[in-house]
C-alpha positions, 0 to 999 in steps of 0.5 A: 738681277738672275744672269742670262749666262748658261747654267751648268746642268748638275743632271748631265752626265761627264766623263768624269768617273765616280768610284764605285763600291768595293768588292763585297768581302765575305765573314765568317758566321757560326750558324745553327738551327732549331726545330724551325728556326735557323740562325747565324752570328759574327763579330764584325769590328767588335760589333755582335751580329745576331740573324733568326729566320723563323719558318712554319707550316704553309696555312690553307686557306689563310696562305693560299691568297699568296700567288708569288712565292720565292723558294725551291719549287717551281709551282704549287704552294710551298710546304714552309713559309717565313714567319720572322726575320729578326736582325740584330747588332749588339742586342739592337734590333734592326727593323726589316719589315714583313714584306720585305721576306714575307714570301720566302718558302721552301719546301724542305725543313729548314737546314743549320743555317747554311743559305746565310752569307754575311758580307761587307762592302764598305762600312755597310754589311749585307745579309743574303738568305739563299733559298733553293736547289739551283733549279729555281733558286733565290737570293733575299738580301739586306743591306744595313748599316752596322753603326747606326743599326738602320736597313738601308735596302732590300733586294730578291733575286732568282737564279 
């Protein structure tokens, strides 16, 4: 027989306080570029940590159904576009969909890799990819566990 005693509500909020993540710690990364390919590595705990964002030309028409654009122009169609990002931990590719950089652009040629940031908070690490002059700025970041070589989420955001 179900008791009529009142149940504990486990969605209701306490005062008890739940720890929060620590601080993002920043790593050192070399970084470099090629033509339209910008790069970055590091070792984080022995583990190689590879980054290729590769860019091409804005296509008219076949770009034009694009409305939404994150970059460093205000309006009107970017002049580069992301075509991959590929993220690897010791030679393992972690899968990051298309959609998740998809809209990423810029309108200058791409650079020797100094929008990178790579971070650390907790055992997950975090790829950030800066786009923009501080007049319309974003920020693509990718969370990912370095063990188990999985994206764990994604963000965009503007400045």
């Amino acid at each position: 027989m179900a008791s009529c005693a009142p149940q504990a509500d486990p969605w209701a909020r306490t005062n008890e306080r739940i720890p929060g993540p620590t601080a993002k710690t920043p790593i050192t990364i070399q970084t470099g570029h090629q033509e339209l390919r910008e790069t970055a590595t590091a070792k984080v705990d022995g583990r190689l940590i590879e980054v290729a964002l590769t860019w091409r030309d804005y296509r008219s028409p076949s770009d034009d159904f694009q409305k939404i654009w994150y970059g460093d122009m205000g309006t009107g169609r970017p002049t580069f576009v992301a075509e991959s990002l590929k993220l690897s931990v010791d030679g393992e590719m972690i899968n990051i969909p298309r959609s998740k950089y998809k809209r990423l652009a810029s309108q200058w040629p791409p650079s020797d890799g100094r929008g990178f940031e790579l971070s650390r908070k907790d055992a997950q690490l975090r790829l950030e990819i800066h786009v923009g002059d501080g007049a319309h700025a974003w920020t693509a970041g990718y969370d990912f566990d370095p063990a188990a070589k999985i994206l764990i989420g994604s963000s965009m955001k503007s400045y």
